[in-house]
C-alpha positions in Angstrom: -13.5 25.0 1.4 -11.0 23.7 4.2 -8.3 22.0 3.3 -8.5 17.8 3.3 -6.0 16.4 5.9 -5.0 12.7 4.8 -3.8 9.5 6.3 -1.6 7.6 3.5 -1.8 3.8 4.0 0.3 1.9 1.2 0.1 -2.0 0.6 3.8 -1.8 -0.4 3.6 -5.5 -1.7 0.7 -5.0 -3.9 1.9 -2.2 -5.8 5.7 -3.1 -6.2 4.9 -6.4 -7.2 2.0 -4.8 -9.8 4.4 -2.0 -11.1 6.8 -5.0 -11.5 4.2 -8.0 -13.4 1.9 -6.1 -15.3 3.7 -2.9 -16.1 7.1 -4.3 -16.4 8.6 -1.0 -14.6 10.0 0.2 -10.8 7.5 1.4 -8.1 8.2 5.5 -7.8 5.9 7.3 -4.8 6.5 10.7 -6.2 3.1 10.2 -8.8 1.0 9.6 -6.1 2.6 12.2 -3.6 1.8 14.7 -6.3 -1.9 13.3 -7.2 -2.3 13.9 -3.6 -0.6 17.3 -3.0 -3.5 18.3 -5.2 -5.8 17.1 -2.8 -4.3 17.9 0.4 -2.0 17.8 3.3 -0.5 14.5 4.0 -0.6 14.0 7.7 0.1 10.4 7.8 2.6 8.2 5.2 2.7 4.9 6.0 4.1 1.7 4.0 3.5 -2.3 5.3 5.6 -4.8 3.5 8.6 -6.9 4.4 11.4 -4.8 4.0 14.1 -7.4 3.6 12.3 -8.3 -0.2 12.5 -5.0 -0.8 15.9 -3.4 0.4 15.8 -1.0 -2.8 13.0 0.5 -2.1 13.6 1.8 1.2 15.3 4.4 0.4 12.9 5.9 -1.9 10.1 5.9 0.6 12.3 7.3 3.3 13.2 10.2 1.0 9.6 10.8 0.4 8.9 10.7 4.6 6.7 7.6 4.6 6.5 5.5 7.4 7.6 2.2 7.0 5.6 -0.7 9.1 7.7 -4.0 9.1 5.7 -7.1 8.6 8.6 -9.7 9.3 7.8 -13.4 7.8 7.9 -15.9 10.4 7.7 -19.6 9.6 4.4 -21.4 9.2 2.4 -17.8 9.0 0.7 -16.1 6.3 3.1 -12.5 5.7 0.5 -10.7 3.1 -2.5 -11.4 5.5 -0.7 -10.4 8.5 -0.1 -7.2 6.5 -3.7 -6.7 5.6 -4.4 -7.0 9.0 -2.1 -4.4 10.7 -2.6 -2.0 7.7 -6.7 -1.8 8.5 -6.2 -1.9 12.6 -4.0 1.1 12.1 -6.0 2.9 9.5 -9.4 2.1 11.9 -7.7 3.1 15.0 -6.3 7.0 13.0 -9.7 7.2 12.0 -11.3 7.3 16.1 -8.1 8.8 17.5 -7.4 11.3 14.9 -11.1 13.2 14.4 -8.7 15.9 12.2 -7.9 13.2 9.5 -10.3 14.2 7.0 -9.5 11.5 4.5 -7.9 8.2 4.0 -5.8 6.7 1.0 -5.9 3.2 0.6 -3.4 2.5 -1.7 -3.9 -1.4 -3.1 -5.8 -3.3 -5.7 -6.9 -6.0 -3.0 -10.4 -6.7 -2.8 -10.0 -8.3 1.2 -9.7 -3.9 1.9 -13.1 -3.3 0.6 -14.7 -3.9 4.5 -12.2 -1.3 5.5 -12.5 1.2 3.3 -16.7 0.7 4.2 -16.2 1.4 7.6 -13.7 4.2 6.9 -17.0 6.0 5.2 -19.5 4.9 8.0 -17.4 6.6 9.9 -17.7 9.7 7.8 -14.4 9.9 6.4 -13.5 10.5 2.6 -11.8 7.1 0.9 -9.6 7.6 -2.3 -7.8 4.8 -3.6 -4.8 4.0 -5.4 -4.3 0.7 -7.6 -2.7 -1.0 -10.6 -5.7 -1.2 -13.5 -4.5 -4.9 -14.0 -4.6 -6.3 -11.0 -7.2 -4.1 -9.2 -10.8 -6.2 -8.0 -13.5 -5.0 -9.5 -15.2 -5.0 -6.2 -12.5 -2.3 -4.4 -13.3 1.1 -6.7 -16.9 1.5 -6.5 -16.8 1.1 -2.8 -14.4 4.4 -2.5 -15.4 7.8 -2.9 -12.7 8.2 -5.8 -10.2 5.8 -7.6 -6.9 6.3 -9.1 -5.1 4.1 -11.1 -1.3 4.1 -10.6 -0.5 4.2 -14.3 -2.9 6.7 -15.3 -0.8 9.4 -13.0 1.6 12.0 -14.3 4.7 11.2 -13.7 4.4 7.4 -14.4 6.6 6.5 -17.3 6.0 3.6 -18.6 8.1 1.2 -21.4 7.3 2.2 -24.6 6.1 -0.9 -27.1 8.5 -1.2 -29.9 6.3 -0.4 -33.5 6.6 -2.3 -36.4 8.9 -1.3 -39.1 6.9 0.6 -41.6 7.7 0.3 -45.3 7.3 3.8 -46.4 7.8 6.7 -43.5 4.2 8.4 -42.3 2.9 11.0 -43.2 3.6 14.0 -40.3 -0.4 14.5 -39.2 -1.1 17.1 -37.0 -2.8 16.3 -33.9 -6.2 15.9 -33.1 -7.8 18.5 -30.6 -9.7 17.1 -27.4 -13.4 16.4 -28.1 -15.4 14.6 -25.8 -17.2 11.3 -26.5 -20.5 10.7 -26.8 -20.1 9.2 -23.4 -19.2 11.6 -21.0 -21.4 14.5 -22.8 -24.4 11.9 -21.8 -22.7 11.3 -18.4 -21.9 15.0 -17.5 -25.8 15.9 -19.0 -27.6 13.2 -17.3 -25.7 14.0 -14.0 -26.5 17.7 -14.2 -30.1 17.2 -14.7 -30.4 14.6 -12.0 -29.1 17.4 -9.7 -31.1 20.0 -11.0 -33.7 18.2 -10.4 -33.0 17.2 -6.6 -31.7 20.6 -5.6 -33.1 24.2 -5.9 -29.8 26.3 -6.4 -27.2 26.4 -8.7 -25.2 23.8 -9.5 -21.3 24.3 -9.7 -18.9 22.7 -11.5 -17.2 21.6 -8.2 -20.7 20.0 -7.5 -20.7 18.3 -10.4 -17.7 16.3 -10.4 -18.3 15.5 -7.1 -21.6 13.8 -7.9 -19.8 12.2 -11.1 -17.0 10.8 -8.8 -20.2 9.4 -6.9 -20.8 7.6 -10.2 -18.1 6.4 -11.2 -15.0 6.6 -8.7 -12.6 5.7 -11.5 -14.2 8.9 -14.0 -11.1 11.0 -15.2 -11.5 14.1 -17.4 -8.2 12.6 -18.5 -9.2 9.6 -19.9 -11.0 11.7 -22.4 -8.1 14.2 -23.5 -8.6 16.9 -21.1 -5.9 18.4 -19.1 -9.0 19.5 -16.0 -12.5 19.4 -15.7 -12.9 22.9 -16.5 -10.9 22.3 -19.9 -13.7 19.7 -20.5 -16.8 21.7 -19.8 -15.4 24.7 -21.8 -15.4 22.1 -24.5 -18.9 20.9 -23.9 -20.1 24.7 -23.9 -18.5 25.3 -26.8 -20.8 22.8 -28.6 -23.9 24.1 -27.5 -24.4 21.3 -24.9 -23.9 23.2 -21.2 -23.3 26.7 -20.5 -21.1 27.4 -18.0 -21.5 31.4 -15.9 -19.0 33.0 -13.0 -21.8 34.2 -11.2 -19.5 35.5 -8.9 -17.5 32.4 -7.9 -14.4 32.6 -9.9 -12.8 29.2 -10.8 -16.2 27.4 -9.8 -18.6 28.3 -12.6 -22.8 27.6 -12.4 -23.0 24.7 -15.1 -26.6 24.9 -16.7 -28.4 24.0 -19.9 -28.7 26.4 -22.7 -31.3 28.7 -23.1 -33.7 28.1 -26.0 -37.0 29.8 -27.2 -39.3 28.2 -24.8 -36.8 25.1 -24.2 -38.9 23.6 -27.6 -35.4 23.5 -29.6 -34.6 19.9 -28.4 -37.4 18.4 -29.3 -37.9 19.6 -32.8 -36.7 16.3 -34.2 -39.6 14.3 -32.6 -42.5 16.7 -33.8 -41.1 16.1 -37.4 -41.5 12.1 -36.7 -44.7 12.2 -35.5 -46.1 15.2 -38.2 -45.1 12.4 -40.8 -47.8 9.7 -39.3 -49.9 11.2 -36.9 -50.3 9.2 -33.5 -46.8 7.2 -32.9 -46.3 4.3 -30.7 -43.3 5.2 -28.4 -41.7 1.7 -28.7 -39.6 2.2 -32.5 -40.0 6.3 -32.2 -36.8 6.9 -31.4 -35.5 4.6 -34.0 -37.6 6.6 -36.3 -36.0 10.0 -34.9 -32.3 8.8 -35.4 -33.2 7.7 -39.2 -33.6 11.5 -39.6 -30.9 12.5 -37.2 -28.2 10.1 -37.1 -26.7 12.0 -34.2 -29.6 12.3 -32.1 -29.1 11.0 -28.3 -31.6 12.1 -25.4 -28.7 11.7 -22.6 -26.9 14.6 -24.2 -29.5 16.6 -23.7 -29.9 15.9 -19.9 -32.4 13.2 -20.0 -31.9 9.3 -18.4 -34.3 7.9 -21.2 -36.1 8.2 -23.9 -39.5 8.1 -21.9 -38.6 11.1 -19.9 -37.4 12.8 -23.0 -41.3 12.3 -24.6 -42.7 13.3 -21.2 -41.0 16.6 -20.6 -42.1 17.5 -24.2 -45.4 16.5 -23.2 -45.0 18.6 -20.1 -44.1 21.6 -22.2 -47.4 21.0 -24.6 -45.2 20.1 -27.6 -46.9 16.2 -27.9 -49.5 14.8 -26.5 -49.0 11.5 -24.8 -51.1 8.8 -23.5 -51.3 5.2 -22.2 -53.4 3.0 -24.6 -54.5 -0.6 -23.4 -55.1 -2.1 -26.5 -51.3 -1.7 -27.7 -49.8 -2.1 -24.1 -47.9 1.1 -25.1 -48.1 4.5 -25.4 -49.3 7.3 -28.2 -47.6 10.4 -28.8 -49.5 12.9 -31.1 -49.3 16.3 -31.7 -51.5 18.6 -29.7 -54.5 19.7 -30.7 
């Protein structure tokens, strides 16, 4: 896969100010150059602000070989607009004159950079993001191809709340190991069938989280207490819910379903339901299911609802299913 080359555009003001207000700490650039040394090659660092309010911070940037873009307040004009507005001109005019830049960072939490970072992707170009959680819109992630927040990054230390004073001391307690939430088990199963359902090969893990960033921008294996994506479908595999093979591709498994007898495994606990009182209505059959297993969630096993969970069993011949009028619902039975 070739390497992504990226053009760095930083809204200075946003993020110092946001590090400062809501996290209560100093802006550092070394998280984010190392979130996107993962990535790839930094082609482009550039910085807009005023650089007389922020005379501390030069340094640091300069260190760190970004480009700072003055923005100098002049009397009866808007500063942070006229900042917005040279920061997209010169990200629009990279993206035309520089066909090699692969990708663009638009680091902010602005919503007025959400037509920018649009065009940036009609003009085929890759759009990661970089903002505070607190004072990022809610219309600025979902319009890039993947969103990190600033505090969320290695590297960012922030203050530690002070605990109350306990009485008697704790108990020592030995930490939990990662498991993955209900959640993202349904998320990473529902995404896998949807592919598998679109596409004839394969599908690799890379695939995967690329179609889950496609999702949900924001979606960190992190956020759940794993260290990579890998480390989090090892753990799904090891509770029976993927399976994960090389096939030759080392580092990029093929992420599939398990294998059961005739694929009839999963739907055991609905045949038991509908043994117990013969033709079921669907609406209050899942209910019905859960009662028997508590656990029992038809995301996890790669399914967007519980419709299309009782049609691929009637698919397979384990029900039987059919549309009745009278009821304005439908009847699942066992076959015949």
């Amino acid at each position: 896969m070739e390497e992504e080359r990226i053009g760095l555009f930083i809204d200075y003001e946003n993020l110092a100010i946001g590090a400062r207000d809501d996290l209560g700490i100093q802006f550092d650039f070394r998280p984010i150059a190392d979130a996107l040394a993962e990535r790839g090659r930094v082609v482009v660092r550039r910085a807009y602000a005023d650089w007389s309010s922020f005379q501390k911070d030069r340094q640091m940037l300069a260190d760190n070989q970004v480009e700072l873009i003055e923005i100098p307040q002049r009397r009866g004009r808007v500063r942070k607009n006229a900042a917005d507005i040279k920061m997209a001109v010169d990200a629009v005019e990279l993206a035309f004159e520089r066909d090699y830049v692969t990708a663009f960072v638009i680091c902010t939490g602005d919503s007025d950079f959400t037509p920018l970072v649009q065009k940036l992707r009609e003009l085929n170009k890759r759009v990661l993001g970089v903002g505070l959680q607190a004072s990022t819109s809610a219309m600025l992630p979902p319009a890039c191809d993947e969103f990190l927040f600033y505090e969320r990054l290695g590297g960012v230390e922030l203050p530690q709340r002070k605990k109350p004073k306990k009485k008697k001391p704790a108990e020592s307690v030995e930490p939990a190991p990662a498991r993955a939430s209900e959640d993202v088990a349904a998320l990473v199963t529902t995404t896998l069938a949807g592919i598998q359902r679109s596409s004839d090969g394969p599908v690799r893990s890379s695939t995967l989280k690329r179609a889950l960033l496609r999702k949900d921008p924001t979606f960190s294996e992190a956020d759940h207490g794993f260290r990579a994506f890998g480390e989090l479908l090892r753990h799904l595999a090891g509770n029976s819910i993927i399976e994960l093979s090389d096939d030759g591709s080392r580092g990029d498994p093929v992420v599939d379903f398990p294998k059961t007898d005739g694929d009839d495994k999963d739907f055991s606990a609905l045949v038991k339901v509908i043994d117990k009182g013969g033709n079921q209505a669907l609406s209050g059959l899942k209910d019905q299911i859960r009662k028997q297993q508590s656990d029992f969630n038809e995301r996890r096993l790669g399914y967007s609802g519980f419709l299309r969970f009782v049609q691929a069993a009637s698919a397979r011949g384990v029900v039987g299913l059919n549309w009745d009028d009278e009821s304005g619902d439908y009847l699942v039975s066992l076959p015949d």
